[in-house]
C-alpha positions as CSV (number, residue, x, y, z in Angstrom):
1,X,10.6,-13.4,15.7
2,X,9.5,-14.6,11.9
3,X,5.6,-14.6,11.6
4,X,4.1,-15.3,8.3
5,X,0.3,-15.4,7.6
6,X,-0.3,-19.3,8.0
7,X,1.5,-17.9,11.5
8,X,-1.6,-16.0,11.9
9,X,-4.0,-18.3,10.5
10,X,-2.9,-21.3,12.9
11,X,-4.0,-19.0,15.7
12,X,-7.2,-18.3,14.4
13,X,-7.9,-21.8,13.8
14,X,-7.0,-22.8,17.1
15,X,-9.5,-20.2,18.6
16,X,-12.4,-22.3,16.8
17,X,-10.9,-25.7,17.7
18,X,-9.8,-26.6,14.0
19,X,-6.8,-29.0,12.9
20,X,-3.9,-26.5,12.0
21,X,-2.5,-25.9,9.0
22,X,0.8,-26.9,7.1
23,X,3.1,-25.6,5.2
24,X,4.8,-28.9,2.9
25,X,8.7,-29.2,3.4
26,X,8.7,-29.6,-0.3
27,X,9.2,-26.1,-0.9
28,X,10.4,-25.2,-4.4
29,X,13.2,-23.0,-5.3
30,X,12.2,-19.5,-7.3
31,X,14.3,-18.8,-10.3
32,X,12.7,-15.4,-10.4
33,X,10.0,-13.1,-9.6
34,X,8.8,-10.8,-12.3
35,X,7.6,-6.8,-11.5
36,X,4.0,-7.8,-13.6
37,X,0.4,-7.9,-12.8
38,X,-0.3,-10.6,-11.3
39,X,3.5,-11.7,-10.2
40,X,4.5,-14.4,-12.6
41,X,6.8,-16.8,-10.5
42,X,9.4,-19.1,-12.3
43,X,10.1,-22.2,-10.3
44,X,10.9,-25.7,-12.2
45,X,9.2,-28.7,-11.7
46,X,6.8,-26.6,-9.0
47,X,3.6,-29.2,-9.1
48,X,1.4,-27.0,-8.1
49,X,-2.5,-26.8,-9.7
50,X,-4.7,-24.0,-9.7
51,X,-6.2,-22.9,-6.9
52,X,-3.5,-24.1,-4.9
53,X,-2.1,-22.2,-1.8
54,X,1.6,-20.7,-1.1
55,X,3.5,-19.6,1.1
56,X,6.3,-17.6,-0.1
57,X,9.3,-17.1,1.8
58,X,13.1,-15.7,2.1
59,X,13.1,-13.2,-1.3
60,X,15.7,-11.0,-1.2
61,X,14.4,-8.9,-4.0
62,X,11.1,-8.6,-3.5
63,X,10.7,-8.7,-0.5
64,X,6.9,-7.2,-0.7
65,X,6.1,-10.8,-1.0
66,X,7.8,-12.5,1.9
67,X,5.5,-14.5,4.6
68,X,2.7,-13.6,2.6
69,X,0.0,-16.5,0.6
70,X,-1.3,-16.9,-2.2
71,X,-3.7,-18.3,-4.9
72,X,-1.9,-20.3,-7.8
73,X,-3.3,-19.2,-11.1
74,X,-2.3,-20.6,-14.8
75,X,0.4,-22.4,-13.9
76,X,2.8,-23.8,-16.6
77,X,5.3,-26.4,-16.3
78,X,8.1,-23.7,-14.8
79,X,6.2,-21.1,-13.8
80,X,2.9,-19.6,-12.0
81,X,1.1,-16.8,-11.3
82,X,0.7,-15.2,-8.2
83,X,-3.2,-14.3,-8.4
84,X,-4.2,-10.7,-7.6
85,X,-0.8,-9.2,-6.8
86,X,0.4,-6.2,-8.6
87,X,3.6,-6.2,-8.5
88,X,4.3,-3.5,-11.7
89,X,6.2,-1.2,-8.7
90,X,8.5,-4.2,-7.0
91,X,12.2,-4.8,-7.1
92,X,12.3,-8.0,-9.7
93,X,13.6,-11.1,-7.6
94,X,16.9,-13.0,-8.5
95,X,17.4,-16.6,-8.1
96,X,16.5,-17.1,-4.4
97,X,13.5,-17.7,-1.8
98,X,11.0,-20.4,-2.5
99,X,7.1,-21.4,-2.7
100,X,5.5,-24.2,-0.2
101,X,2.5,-25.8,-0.5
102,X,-0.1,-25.0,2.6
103,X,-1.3,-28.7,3.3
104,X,-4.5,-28.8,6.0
105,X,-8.4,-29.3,5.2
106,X,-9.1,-27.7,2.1
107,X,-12.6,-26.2,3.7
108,X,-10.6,-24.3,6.7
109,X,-7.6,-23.4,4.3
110,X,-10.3,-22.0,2.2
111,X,-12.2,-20.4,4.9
112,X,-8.7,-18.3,5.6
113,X,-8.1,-17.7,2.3
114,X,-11.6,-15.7,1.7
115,X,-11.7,-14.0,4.6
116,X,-8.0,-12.5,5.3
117,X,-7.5,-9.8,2.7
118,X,-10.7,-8.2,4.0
119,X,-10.1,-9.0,7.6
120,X,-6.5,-7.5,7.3
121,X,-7.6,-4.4,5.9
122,X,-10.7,-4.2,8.5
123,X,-8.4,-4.1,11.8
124,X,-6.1,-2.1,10.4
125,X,-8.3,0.7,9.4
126,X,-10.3,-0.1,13.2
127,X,-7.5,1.5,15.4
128,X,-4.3,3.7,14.5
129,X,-1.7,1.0,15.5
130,X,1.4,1.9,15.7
131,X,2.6,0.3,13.1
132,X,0.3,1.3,10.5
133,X,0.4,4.7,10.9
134,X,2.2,6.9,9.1
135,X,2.7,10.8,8.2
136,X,3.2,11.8,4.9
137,X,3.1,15.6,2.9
138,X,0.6,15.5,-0.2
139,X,1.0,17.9,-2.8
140,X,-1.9,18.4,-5.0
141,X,-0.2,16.8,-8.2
142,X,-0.4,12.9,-9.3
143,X,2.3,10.6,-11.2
144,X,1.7,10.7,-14.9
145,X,1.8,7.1,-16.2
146,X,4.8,6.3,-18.1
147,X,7.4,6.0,-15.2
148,X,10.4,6.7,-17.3
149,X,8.7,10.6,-18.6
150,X,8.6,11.3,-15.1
151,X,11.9,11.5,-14.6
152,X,14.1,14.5,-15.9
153,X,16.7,14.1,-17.7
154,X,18.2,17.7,-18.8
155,X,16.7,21.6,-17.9
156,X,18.0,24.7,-20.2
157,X,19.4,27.3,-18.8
158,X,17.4,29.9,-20.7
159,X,14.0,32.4,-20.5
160,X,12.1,29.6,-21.0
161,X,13.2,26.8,-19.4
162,X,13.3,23.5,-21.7
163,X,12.7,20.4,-19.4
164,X,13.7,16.9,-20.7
165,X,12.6,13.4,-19.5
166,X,13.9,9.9,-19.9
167,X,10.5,9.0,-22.3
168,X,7.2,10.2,-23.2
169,X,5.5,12.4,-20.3
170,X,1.7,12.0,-22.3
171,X,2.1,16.1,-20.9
172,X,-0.3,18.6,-23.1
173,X,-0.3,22.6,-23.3
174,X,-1.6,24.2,-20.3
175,X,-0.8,21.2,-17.9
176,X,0.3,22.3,-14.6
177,X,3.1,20.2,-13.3
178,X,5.4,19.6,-10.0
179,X,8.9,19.7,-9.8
180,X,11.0,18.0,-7.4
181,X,14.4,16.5,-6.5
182,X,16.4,18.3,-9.2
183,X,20.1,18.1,-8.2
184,X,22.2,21.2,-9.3
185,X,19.2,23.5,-10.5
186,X,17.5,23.7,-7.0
187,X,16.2,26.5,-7.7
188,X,13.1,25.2,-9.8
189,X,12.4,22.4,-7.1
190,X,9.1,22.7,-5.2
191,X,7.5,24.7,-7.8
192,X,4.2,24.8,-9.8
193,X,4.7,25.3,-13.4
194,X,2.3,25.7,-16.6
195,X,3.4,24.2,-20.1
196,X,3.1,26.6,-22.3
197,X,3.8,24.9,-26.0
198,X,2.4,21.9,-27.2
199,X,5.1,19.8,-25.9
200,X,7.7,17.2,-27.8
201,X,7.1,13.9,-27.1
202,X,10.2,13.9,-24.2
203,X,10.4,17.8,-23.7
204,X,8.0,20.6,-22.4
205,X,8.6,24.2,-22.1
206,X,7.5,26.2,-19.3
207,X,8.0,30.1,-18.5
208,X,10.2,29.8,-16.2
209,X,13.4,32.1,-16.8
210,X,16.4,29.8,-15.7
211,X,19.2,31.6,-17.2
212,X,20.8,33.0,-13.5
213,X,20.2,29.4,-12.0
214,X,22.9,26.9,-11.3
215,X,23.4,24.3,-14.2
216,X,21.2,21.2,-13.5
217,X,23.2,18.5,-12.8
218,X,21.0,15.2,-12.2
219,X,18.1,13.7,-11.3
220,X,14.3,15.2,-10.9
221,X,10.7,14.1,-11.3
222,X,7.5,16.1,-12.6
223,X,4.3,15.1,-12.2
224,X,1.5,16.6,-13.4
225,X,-0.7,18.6,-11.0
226,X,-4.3,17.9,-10.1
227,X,-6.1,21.4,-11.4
228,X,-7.9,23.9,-8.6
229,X,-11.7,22.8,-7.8
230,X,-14.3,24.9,-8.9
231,X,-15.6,27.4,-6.0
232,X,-18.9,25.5,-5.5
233,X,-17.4,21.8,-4.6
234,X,-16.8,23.4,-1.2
235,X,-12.9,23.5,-0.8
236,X,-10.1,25.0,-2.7
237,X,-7.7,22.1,-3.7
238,X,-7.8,18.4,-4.4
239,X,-5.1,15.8,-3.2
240,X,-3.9,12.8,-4.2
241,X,-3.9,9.8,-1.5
242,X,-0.9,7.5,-1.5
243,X,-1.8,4.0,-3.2
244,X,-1.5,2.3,0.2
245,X,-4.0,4.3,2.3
246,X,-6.4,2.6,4.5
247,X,-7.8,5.6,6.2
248,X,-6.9,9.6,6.8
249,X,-6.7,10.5,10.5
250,X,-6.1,13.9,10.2
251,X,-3.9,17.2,8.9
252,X,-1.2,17.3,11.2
253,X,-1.7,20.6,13.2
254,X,-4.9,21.9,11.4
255,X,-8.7,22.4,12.5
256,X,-9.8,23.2,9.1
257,X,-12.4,21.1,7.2
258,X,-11.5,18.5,5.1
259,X,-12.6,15.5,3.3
260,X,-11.9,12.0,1.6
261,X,-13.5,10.8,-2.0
262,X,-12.1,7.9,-3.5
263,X,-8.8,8.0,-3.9
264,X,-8.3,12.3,-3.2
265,X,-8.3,14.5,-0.1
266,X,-10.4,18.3,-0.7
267,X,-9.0,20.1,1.8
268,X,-8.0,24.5,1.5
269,X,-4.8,23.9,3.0
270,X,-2.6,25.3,0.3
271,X,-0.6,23.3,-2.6
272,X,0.8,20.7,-0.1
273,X,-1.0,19.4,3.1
274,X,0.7,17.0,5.9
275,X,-1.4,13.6,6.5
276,X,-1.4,11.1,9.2
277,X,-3.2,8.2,8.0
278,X,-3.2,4.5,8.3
279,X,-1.3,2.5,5.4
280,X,-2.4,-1.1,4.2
281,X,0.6,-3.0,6.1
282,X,0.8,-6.7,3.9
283,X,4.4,-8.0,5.7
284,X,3.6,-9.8,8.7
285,X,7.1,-8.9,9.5
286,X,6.0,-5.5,10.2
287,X,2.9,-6.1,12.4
288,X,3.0,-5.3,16.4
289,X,1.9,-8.3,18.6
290,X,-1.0,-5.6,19.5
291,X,-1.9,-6.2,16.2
292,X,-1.1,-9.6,15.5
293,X,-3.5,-10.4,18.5
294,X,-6.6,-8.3,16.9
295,X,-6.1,-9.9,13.3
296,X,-6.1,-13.7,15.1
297,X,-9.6,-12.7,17.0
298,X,-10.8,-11.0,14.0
299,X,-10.0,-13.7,11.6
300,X,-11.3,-16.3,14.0
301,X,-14.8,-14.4,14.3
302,X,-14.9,-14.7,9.9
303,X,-13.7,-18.7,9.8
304,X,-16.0,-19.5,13.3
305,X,-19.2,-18.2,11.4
306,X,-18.1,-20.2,8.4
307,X,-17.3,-23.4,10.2
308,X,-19.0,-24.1,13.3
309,X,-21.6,-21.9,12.8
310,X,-21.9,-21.1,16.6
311,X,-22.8,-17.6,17.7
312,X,-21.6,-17.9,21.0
313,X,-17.9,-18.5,19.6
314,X,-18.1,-15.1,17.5
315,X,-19.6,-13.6,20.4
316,X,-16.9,-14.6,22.8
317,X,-14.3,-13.5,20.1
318,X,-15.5,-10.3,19.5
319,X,-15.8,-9.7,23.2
320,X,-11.9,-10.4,23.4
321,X,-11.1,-8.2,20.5
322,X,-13.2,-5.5,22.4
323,X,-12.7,-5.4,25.9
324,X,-9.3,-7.1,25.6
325,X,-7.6,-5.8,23.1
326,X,-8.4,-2.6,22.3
327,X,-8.0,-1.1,25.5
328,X,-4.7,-2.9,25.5
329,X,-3.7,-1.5,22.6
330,X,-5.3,2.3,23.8
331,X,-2.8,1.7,26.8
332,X,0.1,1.5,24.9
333,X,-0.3,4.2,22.5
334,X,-1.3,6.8,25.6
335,X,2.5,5.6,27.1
336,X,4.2,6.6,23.9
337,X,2.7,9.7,22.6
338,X,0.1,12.5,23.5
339,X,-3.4,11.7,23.8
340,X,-5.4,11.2,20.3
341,X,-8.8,11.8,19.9
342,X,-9.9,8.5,17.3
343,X,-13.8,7.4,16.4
344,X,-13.5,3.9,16.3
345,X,-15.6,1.6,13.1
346,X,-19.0,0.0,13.1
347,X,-17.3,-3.4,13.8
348,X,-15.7,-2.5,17.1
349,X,-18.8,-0.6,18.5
350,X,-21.3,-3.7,17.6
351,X,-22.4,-6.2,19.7
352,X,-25.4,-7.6,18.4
């Protein structure tokens, strides 16, 4: 079934006896989406002011976008700007999907608006749900900005292996870089490797003796390693988290200490370390009803205190997101996996 965020809202809304919210049938037609920060949208004729809402629907390219809303911001006759969206890393959007108007009363729309982004983010990281969680294998290496000089282009076959990538790597002498998904020399994949002249601008040598390897063929990336932590920060290596976690659960199959600063993981686990972790899910598309059902009680608690002001409403509702769903939710996850031992946040455990 389709859900989109208004979807969500609605529900919310009618928890704290509030007139609903529309989305205009006037939607506009998107002549494209661009990869920029914020998304710049093109859409003729659009009519839309700033500070307006959206709902943006039925992209094809980016889809990253799809049932999501958003604020308007420096609109222009064709275009506007989809404010506080990065979208530098998203598939650019041909000629399809479109932008409506949400229509309602502007103090509940508003309400929504101010409290969703942190409300979405704040149930997911409450309770693993199973569609938030997710395993991944971090290596102690991060990207190195230009996107193009992290991929390789060409590796010598020689004492000294000569790597080549498709622009400038911003690499120095005595960086430490990752390699991975090489295609033909698959010998040098998975390794950790030193530059060890100052580098060209789109080449770096490393002493790595390649001339018995197969002939590279295609593809690759290196990235440049995060270097060793000094013996008295506590733990050997340093990690980088993905971009979209949330919260670290655990190292899969490991009792050994470990910790979360910012955006790394210290941890002694070696040069790669496997992570279960809850992601920051944005497509309503991908949200459980388990979920769905938390973010509507959650939401409603924020926009009750804003608009009625009645305690015993954000009581009542936090009561249902914690007797109710919860456990629900705790059922279903013991009936499809072996038991998981989870602390939950501040926010489920208060009552006062």
């Amino acid at each position: 079934m389709y859900l989109s965020e208004v979807d969500i809202w609605n529900r919310a809304i009618s928890r704290v006896g509030g007139a609903r919210l529309e989305i205009s049938t006037d939607t506009k037609a998107l002549t494209s989406t661009t990869a920029t920060d914020p998304v710049l949208a093109v859409a003729a004729a659009h009519g839309f002011e700033a500070g307006d809402l959206v709902l943006m629907e039925l992209l094809t390219g980016m889809t990253e976008l799809n049932g999501r809303i958003f604020r308007v911001r420096g609109p222009g006759a064709g275009n506007f700007y989809l404010y506080g969206e990065d979208g530098t890393t998203y598939t650019v959007n041909g000629a399809d999907g479109g932008a409506s108007l949400i229509e309602g009363n502007d103090k509940t729309r508003d309400a929504c608006y101010a409290a969703w982004h942190r409300i979405r983010d704040e149930v997911l990281q409450s309770y693993p749900w199973n569609s938030a969680v997710k395993h991944t294998l971090l290596g102690r290496w991060w990207n190195t900005p230009a996107v193009d000089g992290e991929k390789i282009t060409g590796i010598t076959g020689a004492a000294d292996a000569v790597f080549t990538t498709g622009g400038a790597h911003g690499l120095v002498e005595g960086d430490e870089v990752y390699i991975e998904r090489v295609k033909g020399m698959a010998e040098v994949n998975d390794l950790f490797l030193e530059i060890e002249t100052t580098p060209a601008a789109t080449t770096f040598t490393v002493g790595l003796d390649t001339s018995d390897y197969e002939n590279y063929d295609s593809n690759g990336i290196v990235q440049k390693a995060l270097t060793p932590l000094v013996p008295d920060n506590g733990y050997d290596h340093r990690y980088a988290l993905p971009d979209d976690c949330l919260r670290v659960l655990n190292i899969v199959d490991s009792k050994e200490h470990w910790e979360r600063v910012g955006g790394e993981l210290f941890a002694d686990e070696g040069d790669t370390v496997p992570i279960r972790y809850i992601r920051r899910v944005t497509d309503p598309a991908e949200f459980d009803p388990l979920l769905v059902s938390a973010l509507v009680a959650r939401l409603a608690v924020a926009i009750s205190m804003e608009l009625s002001k009645d305690r015993k409403d954000t009581e009542d509702l936090i009561t249902f997101y914690k007797d109710l769903i919860l456990p629900l939710a705790q059922s279903v996850d013991a009936q499809e996996g072996s038991p998981k031992d989870y602390a939950e946040d501040d926010w489920v455990e208060a009552r006062d």
